[in-house]
DOTIVEX-288217 format. One record per residue (C-alpha): residue number from 1; residue in one letter; x, y, z. Coordinates in nm, 4 decimals, padded with zeros to 6 digits. Example, Ala and Ser with C-alpha at 12.3 -4.5 7.8 and 13.67 -1.06 7.14 Angstrom:
BEGIN
<pt n="1" res="a" X="01.2300" Y="-00.4500" Z="00.7800"/>
<pt n="2" res="s" X="01.3670" Y="-00.1060" Z="00.7140"/>
# end
This chain:
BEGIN
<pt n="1" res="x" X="-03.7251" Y="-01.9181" Z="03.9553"/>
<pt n="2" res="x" X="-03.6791" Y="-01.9287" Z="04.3000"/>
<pt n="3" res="x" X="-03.9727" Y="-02.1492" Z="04.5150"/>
<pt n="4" res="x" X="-04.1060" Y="-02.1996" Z="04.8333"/>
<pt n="5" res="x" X="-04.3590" Y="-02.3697" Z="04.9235"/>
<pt n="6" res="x" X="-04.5590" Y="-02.3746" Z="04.5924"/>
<pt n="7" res="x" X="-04.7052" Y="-02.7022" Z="04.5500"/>
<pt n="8" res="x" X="-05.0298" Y="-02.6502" Z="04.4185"/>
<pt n="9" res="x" X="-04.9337" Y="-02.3637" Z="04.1584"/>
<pt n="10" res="x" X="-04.5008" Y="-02.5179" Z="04.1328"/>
<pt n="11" res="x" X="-04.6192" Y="-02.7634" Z="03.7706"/>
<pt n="12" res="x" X="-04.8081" Y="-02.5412" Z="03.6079"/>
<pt n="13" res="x" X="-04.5152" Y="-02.2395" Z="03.6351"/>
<pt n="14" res="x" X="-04.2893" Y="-02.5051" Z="03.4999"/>
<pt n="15" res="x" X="-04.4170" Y="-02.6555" Z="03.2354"/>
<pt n="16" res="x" X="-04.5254" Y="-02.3414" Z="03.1093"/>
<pt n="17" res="x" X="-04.0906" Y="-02.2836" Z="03.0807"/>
<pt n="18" res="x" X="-04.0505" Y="-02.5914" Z="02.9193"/>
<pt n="19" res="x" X="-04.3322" Y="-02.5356" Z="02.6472"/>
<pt n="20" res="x" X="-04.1761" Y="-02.2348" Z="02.5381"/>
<pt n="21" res="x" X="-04.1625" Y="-02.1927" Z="02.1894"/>
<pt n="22" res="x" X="-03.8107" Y="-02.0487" Z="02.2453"/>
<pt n="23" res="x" X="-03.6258" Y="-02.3322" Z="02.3661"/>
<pt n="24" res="x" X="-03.2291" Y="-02.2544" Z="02.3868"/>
<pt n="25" res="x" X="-03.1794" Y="-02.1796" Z="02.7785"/>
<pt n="26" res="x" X="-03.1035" Y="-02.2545" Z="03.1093"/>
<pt n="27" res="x" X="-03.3653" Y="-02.3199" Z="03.3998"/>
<pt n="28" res="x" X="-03.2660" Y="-02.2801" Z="03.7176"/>
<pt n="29" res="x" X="-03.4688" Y="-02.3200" Z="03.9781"/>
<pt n="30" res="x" X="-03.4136" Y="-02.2823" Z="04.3739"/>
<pt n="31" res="x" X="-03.6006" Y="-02.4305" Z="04.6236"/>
<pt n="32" res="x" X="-03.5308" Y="-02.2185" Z="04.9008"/>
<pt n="33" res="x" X="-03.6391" Y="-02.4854" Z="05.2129"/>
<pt n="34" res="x" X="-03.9697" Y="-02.5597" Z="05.1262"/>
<pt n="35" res="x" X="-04.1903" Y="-02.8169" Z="05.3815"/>
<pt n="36" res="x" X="-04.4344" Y="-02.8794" Z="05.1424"/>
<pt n="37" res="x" X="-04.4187" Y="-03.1228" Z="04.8326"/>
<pt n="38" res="x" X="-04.2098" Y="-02.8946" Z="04.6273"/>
<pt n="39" res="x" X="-03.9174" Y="-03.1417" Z="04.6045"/>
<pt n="40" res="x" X="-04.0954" Y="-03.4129" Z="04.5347"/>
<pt n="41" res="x" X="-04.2787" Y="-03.2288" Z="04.2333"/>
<pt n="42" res="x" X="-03.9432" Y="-03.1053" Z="04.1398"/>
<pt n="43" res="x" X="-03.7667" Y="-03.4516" Z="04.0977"/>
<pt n="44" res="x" X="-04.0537" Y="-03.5589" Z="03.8555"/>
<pt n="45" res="x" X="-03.8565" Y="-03.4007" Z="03.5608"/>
<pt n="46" res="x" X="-03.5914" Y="-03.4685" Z="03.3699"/>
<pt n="47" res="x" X="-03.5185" Y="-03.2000" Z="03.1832"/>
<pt n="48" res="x" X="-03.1627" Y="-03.1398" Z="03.0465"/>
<pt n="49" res="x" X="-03.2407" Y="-02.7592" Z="03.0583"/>
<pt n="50" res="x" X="-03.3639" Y="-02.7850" Z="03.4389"/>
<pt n="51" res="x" X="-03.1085" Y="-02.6656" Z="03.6923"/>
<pt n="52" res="x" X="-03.2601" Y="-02.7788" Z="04.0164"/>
<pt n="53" res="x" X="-03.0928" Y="-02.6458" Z="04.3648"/>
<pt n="54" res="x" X="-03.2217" Y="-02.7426" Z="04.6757"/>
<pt n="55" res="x" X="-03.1281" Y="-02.5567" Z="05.0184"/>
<pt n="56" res="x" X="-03.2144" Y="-02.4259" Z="05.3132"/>
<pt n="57" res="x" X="-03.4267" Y="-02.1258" Z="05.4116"/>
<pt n="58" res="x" X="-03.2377" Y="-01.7722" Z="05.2714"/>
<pt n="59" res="x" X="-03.5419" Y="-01.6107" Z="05.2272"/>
<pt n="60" res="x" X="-03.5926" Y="-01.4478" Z="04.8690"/>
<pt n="61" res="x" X="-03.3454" Y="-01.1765" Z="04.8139"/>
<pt n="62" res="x" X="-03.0393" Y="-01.3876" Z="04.8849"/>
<pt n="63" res="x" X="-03.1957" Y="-01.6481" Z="04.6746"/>
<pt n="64" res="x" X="-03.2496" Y="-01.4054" Z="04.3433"/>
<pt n="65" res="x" X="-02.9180" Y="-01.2936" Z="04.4054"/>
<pt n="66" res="x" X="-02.7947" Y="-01.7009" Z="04.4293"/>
<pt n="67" res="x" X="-02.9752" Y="-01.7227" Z="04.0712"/>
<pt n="68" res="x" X="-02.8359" Y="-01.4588" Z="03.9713"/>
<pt n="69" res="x" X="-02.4761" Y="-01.5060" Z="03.9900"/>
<pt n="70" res="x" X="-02.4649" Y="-01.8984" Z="03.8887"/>
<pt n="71" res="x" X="-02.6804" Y="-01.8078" Z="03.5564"/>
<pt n="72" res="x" X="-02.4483" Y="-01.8765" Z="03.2871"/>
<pt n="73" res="x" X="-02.6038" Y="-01.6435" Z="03.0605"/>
<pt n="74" res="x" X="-02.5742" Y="-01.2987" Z="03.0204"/>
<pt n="75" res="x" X="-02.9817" Y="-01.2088" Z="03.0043"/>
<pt n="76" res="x" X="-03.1913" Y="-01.3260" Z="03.2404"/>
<pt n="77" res="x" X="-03.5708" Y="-01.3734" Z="03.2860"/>
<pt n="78" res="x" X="-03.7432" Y="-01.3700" Z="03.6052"/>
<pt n="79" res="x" X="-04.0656" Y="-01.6271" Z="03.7224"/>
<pt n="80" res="x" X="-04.2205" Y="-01.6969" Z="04.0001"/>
<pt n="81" res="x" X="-04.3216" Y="-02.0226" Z="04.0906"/>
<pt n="82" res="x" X="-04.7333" Y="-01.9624" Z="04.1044"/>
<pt n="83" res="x" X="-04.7248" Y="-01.7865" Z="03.7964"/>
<pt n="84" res="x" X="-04.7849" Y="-01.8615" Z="03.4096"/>
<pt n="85" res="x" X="-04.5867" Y="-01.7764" Z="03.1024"/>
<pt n="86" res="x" X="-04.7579" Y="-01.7843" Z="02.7725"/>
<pt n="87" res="x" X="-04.5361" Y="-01.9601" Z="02.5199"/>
<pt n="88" res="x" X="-04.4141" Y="-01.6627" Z="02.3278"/>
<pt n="89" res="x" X="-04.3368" Y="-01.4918" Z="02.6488"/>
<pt n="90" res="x" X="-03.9056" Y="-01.5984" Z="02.6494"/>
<pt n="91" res="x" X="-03.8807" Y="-01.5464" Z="02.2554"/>
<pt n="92" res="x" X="-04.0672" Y="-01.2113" Z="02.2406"/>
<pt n="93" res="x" X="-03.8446" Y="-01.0449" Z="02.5098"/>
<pt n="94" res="x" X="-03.5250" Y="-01.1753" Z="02.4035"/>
<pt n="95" res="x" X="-03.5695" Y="-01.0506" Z="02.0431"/>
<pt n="96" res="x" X="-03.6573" Y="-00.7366" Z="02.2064"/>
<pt n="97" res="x" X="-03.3723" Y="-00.7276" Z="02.3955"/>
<pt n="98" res="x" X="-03.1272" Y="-00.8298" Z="02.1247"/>
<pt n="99" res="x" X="-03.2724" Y="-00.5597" Z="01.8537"/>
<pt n="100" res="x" X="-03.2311" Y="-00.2878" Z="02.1393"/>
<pt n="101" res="x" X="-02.9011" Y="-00.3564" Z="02.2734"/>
<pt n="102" res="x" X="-02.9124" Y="00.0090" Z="02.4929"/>
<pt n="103" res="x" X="-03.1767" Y="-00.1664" Z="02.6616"/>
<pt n="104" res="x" X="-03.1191" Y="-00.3787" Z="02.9714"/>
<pt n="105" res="x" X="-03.4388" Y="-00.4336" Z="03.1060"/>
<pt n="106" res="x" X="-03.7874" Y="-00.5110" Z="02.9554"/>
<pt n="107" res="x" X="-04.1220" Y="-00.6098" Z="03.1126"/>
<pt n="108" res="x" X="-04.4465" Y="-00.7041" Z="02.9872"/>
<pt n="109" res="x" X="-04.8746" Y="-00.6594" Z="03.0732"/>
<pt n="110" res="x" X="-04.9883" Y="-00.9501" Z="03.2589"/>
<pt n="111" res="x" X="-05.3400" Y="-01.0866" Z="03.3092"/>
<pt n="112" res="x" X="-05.4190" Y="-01.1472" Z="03.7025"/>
<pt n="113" res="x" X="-05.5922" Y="-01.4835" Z="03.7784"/>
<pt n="114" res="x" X="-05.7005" Y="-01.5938" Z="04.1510"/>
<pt n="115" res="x" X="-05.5658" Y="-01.9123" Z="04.3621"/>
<pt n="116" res="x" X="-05.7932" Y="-02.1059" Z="04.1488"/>
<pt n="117" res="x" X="-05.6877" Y="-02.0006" Z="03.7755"/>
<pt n="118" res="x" X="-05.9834" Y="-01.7743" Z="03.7847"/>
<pt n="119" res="x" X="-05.9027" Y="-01.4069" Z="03.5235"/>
<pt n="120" res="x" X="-05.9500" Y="-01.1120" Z="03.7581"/>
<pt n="121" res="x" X="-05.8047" Y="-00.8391" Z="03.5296"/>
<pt n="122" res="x" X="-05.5725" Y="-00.6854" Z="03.3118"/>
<pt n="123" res="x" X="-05.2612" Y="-00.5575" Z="03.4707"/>
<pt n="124" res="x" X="-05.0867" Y="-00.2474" Z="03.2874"/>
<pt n="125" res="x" X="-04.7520" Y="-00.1099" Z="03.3859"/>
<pt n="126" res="x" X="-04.7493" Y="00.3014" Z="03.5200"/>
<pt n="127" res="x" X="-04.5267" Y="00.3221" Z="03.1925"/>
<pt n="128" res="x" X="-04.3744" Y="00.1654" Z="02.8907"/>
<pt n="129" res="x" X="-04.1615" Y="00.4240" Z="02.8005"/>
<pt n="130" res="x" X="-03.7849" Y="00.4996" Z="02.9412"/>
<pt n="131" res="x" X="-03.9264" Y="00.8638" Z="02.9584"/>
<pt n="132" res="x" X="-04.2748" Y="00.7642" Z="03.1266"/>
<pt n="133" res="x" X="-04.1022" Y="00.5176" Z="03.3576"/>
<pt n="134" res="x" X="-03.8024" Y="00.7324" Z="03.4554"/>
<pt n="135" res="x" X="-04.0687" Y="01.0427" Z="03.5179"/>
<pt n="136" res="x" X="-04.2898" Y="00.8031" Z="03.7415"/>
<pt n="137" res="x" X="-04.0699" Y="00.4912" Z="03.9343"/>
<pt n="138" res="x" X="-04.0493" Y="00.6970" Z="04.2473"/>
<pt n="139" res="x" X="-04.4127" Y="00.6544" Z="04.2697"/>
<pt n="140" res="x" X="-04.4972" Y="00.3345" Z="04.1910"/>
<pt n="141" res="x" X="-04.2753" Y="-00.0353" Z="04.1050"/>
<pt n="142" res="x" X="-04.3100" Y="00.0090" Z="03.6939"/>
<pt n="143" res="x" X="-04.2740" Y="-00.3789" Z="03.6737"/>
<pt n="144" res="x" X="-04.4660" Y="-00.6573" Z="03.6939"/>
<pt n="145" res="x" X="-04.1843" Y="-00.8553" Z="03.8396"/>
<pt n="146" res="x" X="-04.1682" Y="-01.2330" Z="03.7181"/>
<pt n="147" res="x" X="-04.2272" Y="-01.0603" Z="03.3529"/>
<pt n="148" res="x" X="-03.9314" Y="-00.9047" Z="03.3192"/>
<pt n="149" res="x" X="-03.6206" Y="-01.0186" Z="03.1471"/>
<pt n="150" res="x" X="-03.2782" Y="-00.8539" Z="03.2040"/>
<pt n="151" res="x" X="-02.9568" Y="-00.8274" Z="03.1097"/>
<pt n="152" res="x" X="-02.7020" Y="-01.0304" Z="03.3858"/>
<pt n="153" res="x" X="-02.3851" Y="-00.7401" Z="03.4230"/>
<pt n="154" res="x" X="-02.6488" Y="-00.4223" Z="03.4465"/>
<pt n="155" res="x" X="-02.7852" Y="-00.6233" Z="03.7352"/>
<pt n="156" res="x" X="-02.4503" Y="-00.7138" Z="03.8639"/>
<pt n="157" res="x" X="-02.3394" Y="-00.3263" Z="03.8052"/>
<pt n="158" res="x" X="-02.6109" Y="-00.1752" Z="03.9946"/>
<pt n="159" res="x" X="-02.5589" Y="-00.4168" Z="04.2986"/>
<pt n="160" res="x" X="-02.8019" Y="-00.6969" Z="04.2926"/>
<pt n="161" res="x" X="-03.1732" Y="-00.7169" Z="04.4630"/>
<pt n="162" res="x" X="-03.0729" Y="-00.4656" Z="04.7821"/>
<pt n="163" res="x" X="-03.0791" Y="-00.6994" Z="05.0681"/>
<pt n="164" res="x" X="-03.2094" Y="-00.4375" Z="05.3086"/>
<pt n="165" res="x" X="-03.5549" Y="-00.3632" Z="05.0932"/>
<pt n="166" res="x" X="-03.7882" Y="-00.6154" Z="05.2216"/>
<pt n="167" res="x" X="-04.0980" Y="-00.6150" Z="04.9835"/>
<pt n="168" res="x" X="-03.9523" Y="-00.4153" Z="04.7909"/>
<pt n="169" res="x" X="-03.6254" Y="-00.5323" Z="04.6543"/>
<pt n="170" res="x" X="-03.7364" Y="-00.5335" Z="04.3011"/>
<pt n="171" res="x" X="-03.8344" Y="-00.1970" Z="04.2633"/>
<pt n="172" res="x" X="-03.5150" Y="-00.0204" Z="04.4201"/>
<pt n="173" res="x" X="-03.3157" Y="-00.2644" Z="04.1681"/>
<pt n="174" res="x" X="-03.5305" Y="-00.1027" Z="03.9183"/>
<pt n="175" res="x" X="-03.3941" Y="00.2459" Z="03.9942"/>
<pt n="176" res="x" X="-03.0892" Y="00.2259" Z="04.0775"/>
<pt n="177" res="x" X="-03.0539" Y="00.0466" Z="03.6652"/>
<pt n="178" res="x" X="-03.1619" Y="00.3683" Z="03.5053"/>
<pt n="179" res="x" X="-02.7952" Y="00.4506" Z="03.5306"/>
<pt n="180" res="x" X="-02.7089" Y="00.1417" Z="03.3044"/>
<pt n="181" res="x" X="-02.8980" Y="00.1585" Z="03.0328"/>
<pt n="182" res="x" X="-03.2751" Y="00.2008" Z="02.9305"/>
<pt n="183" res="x" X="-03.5533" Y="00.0155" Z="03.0221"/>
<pt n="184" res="x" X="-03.9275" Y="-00.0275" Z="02.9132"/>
<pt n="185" res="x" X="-04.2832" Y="-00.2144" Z="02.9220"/>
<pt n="186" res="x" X="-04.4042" Y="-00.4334" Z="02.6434"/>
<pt n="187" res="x" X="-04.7266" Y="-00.3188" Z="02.5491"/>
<pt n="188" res="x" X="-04.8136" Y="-00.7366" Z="02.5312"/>
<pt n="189" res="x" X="-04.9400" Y="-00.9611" Z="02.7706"/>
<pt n="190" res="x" X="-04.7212" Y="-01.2816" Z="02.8399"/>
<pt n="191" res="x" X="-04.7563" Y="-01.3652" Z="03.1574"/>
<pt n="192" res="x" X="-05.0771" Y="-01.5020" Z="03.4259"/>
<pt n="193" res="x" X="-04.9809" Y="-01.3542" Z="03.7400"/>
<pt n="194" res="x" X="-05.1223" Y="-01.5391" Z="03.9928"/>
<pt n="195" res="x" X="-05.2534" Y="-01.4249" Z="04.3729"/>
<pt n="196" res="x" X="-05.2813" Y="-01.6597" Z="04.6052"/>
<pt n="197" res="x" X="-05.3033" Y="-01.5948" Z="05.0012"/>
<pt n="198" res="x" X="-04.9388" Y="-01.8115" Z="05.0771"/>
<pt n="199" res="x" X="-04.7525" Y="-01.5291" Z="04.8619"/>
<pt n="200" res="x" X="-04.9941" Y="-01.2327" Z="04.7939"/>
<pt n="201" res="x" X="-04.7870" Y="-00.9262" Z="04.8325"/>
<pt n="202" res="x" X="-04.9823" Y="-00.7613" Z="05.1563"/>
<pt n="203" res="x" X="-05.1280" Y="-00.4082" Z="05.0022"/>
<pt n="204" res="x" X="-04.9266" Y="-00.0937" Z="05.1257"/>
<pt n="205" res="x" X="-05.1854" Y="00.0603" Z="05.2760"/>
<pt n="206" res="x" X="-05.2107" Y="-00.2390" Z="05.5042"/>
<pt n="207" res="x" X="-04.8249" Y="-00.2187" Z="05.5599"/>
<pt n="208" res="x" X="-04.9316" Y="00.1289" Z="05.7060"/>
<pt n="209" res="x" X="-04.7369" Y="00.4813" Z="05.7399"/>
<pt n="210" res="x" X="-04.3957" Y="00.3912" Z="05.8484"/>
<pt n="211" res="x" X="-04.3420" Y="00.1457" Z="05.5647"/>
<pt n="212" res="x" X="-04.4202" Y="00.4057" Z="05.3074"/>
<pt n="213" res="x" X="-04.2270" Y="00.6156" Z="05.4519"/>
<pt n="214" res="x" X="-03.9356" Y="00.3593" Z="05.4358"/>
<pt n="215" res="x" X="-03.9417" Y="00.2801" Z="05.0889"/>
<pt n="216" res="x" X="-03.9964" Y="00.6320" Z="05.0195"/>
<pt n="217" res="x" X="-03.6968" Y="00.7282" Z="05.1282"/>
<pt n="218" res="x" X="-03.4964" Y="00.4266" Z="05.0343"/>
<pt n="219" res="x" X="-03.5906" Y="00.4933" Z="04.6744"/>
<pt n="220" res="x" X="-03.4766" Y="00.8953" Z="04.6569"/>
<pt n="221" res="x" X="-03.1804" Y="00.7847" Z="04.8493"/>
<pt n="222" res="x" X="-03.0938" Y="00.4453" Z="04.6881"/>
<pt n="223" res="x" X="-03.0549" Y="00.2855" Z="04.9582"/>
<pt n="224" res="x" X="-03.2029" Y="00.1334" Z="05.2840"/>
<pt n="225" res="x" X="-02.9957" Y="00.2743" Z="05.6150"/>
<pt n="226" res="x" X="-02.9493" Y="00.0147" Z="05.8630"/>
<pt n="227" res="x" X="-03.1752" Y="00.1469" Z="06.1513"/>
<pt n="228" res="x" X="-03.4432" Y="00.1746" Z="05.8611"/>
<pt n="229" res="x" X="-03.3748" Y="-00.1878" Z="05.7384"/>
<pt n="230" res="x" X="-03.3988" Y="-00.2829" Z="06.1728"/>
<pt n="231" res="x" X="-03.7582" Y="-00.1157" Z="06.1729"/>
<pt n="232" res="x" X="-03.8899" Y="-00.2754" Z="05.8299"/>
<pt n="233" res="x" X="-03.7977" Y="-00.5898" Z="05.9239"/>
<pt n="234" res="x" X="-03.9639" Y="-00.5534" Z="06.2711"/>
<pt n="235" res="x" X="-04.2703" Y="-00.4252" Z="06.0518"/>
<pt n="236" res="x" X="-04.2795" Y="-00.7117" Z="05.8219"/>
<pt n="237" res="x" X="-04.2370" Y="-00.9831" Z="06.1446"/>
<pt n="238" res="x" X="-04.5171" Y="-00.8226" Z="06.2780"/>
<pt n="239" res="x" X="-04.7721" Y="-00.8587" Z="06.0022"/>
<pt n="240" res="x" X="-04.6523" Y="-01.1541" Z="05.8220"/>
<pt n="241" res="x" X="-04.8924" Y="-01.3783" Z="06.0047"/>
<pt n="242" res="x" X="-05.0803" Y="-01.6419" Z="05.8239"/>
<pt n="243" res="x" X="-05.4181" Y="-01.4735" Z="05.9066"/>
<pt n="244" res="x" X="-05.3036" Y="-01.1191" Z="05.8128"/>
<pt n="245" res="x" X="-05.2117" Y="-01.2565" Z="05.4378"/>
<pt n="246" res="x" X="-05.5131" Y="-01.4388" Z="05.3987"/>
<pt n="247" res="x" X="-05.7251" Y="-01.1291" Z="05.4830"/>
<pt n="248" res="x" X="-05.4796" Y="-00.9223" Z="05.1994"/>
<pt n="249" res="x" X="-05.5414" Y="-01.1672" Z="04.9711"/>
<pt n="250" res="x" X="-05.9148" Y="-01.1911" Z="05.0222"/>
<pt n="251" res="x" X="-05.8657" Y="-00.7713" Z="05.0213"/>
<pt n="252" res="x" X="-05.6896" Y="-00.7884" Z="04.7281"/>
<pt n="253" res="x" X="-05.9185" Y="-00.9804" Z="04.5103"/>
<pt n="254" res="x" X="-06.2592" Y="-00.8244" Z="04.6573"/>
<pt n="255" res="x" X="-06.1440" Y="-00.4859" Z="04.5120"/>
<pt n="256" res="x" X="-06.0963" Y="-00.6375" Z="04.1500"/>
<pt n="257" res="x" X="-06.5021" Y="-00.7302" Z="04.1941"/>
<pt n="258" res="x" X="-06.5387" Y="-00.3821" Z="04.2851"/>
<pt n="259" res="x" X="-06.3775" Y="-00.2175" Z="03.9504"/>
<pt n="260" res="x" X="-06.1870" Y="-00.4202" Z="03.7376"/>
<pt n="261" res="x" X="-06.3573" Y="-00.6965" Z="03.6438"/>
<pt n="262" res="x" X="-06.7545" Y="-00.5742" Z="03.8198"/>
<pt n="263" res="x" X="-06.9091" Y="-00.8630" Z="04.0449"/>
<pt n="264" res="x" X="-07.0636" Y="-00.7239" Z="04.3446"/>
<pt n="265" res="x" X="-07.1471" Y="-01.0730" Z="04.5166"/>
<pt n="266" res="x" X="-06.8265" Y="-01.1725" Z="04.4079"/>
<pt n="267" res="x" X="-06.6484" Y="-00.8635" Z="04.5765"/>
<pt n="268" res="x" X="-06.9027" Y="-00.9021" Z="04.8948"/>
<pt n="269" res="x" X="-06.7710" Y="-01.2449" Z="04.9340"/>
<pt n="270" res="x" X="-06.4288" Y="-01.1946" Z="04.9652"/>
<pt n="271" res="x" X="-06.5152" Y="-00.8737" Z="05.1834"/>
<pt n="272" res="x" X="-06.6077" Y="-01.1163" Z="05.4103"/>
<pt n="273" res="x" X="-06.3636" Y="-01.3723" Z="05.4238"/>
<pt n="274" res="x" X="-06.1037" Y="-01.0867" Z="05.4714"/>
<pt n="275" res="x" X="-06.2970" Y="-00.9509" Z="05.7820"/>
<pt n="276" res="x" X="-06.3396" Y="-01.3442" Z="05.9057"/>
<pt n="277" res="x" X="-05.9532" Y="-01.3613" Z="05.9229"/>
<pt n="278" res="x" X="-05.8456" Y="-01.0449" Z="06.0374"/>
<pt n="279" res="x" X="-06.1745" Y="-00.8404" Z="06.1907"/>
<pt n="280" res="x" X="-05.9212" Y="-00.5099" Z="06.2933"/>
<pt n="281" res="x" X="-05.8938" Y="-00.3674" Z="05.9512"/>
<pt n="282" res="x" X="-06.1890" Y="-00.1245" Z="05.8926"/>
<pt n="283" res="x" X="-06.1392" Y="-00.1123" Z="05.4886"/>
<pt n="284" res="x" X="-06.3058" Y="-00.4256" Z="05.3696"/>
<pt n="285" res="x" X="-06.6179" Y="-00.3436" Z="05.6247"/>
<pt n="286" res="x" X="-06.6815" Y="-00.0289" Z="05.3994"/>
<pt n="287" res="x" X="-06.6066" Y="-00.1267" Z="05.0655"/>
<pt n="288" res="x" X="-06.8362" Y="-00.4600" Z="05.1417"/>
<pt n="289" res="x" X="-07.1314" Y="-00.2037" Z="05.1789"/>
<pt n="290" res="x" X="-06.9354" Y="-00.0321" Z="04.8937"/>
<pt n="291" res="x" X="-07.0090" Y="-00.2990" Z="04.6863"/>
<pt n="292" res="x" X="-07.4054" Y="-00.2350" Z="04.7168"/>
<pt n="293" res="x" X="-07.3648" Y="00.0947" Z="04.5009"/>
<pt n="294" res="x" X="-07.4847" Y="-00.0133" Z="04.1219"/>
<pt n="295" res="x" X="-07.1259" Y="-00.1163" Z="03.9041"/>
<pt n="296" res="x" X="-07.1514" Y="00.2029" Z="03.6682"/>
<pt n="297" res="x" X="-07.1734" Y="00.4079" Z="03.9573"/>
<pt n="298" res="x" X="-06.8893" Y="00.2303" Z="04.1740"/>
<pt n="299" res="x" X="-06.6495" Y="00.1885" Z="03.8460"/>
<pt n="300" res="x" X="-06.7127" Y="00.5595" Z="03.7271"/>
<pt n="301" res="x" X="-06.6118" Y="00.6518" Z="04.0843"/>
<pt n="302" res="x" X="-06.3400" Y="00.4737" Z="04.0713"/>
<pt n="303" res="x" X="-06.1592" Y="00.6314" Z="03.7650"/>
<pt n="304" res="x" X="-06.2312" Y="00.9781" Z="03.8531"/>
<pt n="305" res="x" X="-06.0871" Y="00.8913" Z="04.1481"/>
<pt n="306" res="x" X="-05.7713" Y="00.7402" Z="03.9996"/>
<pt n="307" res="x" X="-05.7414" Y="01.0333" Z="03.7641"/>
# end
């Protein structure tokens, strides 16, 4: 699990490791230069099973990779420090990985909750299958990421989280394992997966053109050239600002009160709050007078849309 500055969410993703009703591993968790109060939460426990390793900034590829290669074991499961696993969630993939030994990745459904523990949804993989995900991962990342448990030498085979895929690291890793094995999606929720504005994944279509492109091509290549990896990381400078996220997040969440889980003051509010912090994005303008259209009309919309 690596962290950075976590604080408010950084307990709650731990203890809900050590309540596991599978009990038998190794936690390791990173603390990749946080200025918050993540230490200081850290050094309240004492667990025998807690591998704690503070250091300076790396950023999160090289620290997945860090975790990675000083894991003792050979299967791994991946958290993320906002996040919460239900109890069963270590137990039910290991079994499942043990059974299927031709397997070397699994993943699980996850239910989404806001900053503030609030449900928002139900999130469902694009696949569960090794067929359905191996027809479809060039479209869209198949995994929920801090669900998934894997096994330690297909990762180490198929090169570790590519350090060149900002964002995206997960889902190249992803591909490039279908040559080590099959993989697959629990159909089983085990995990909260938290958004919060300090870590929200910004929404592609905010990214814009040239980062689809990018990851586009980095996934039928497998790969990320060098000139590409110059421009995404120029990209990413660019729109990582604090104001930007909290606008994605505020996005992000508004759109769930559009469809998902139907609140149209709920969606109108965070509509809002994303245009208060960044005014330049046109979307949230129109779907906050979106959000006026009756929910059976907006939602029915929505999945012939999606279809």
């Amino acid at each position: 699990m690596p962290t950075y500055n976590a604080g408010p969410y950084l307990a709650d993703a731990i203890d809900s490791i050590l309540n596991q009703t599978f009990t038998d591993f190794e936690f390791i968790v990173i603390n990749d230069g946080s200025t918050d109060n993540t230490k200081e939460i850290l050094s309240r426990y004492n667990d025998p099973r807690m591998r704690v390793i503070n250091q300076q900034n790396k950023g999160l590829i090289d620290t997945l990779n860090e975790g990675i290669t000083i894991a003792t074991g050979d299967i791994i499961a991946r958290m993320d420090s906002d996040d919460i696993c239900f109890p069963n969630r270590l137990q039910v993939e290991y079994d499942f990985l043990t059974n299927h030994p031709d397997y070397v990745l699994v993943g699980a459904e996850a239910d989404v909750i806001d900053k503030d523990g609030n449900f928002l949804m139900k999130l469902e993989p694009i696949g569960y299958s090794d067929e359905e995900i191996r027809s479809r991962i060039d479209k869209k990342c198949p995994f929920i990421h801090p669900s998934v448990m894997f096994r330690k030498k297909a990762v180490i085979d198929a090169g570790f989280y590519p350090k060149n895929a900002l964002t995206f690291e997960d889902h190249l890793l992803w591909k490039k394992m279908l040559n080590y094995g099959k993989i697959c999606n629990l159909r089983q929720i085990l995990l909260h997966a938290r958004f919060n504005p300090e870590s929200v994944t910004i929404d592609e279509k905010w990214r814009g053109e040239t980062f689809i492109q990018i990851r586009r091509k980095a996934l039928q290549s497998g790969s990320v050239s060098d000139e590409d990896a110059k421009r995404l990381k120029e990209l990413i400078s660019s729109q990582n600002l604090s104001e930007y996220k909290q606008a994605s997040y505020y996005a992000m969440v508004g759109k769930k009160y559009l469809w998902n889980n139907p609140n149209g003051k709920k969606a109108r509010q965070h509509f809002a709050e994303a245009i208060r912090h960044y005014p330049k994005n046109m979307e949230p303008y129109l779907l906050y007078l979106f959000s006026f259209i009756p929910s059976f009309a907006r939602v029915g919309l929505y999945k012939l849309l999606k279809k």
